[in-house]
Steps between C-alpha positions, in 0.01 A plus 500: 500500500765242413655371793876570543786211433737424732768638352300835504428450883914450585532846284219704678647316831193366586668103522877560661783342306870504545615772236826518375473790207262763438500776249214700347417218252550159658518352825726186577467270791573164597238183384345360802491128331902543387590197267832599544778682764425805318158560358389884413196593317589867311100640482387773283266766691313566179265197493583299192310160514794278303780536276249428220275775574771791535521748164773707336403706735659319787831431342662770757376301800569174334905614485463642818390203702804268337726788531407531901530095559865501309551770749348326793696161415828726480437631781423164708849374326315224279625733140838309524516251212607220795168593704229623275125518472209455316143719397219326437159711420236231459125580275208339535343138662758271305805703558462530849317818613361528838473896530303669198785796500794476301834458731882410458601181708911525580584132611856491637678296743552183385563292144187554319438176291346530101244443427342651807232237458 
């Protein structure tokens, strides 16, 4: 049996976390490690390893999951072009995964330099 992530463990609320949106495809909750004021991770509850392993078949969820953190960043007041916010989905080693299950990062808060580095 393959053992569970732990982004599959906050979903089947086996490891607490402090959610802020749930609907019948993703869960959203705040990053326990925030690198900024603001820091949401948008996760799918269909496992999906990485951006680079998703299919046509997940373009639905895809648009769903930036569709929910626009909403989620509207509705935390970071959508104003004065505030604003960024999404970051990192894949694989070099770009910065941690968690083998593709999720949306919403950093807000505070400037957000480029590159990110």
């Amino acid at each position: 049996m393959v053992e569970k992530t732990l982004f599959e463990k906050i979903i089947d609320r086996e490891i607490p976390a402090e959610i802020v949106y749930e609907d019948d495809l993703c869960l959203a909750f705040n990053d326990i490690s925030p690198q900024a004021p603001c820091h949401i991770l948008i996760i799918p509850k269909k496992p999906v390893s990485r951006l680079a392993e998703s299919t046509d078949k997940d373009k639905e969820l895809l648009g769903h999951l930036l569709l929910r953190a626009k909403e989620i960043a509207d509705n935390l007041g970071f959508s104003d072009e004065d505030q604003g916010f960024r999404i970051v989905i990192n894949n694989g080693k070099n770009g910065g995964e941690t968690v083998p299950h593709l999720h949306v990062h919403i950093l807000a808060g505070r400037p957000l330099l480029w590159p990110p580095g």
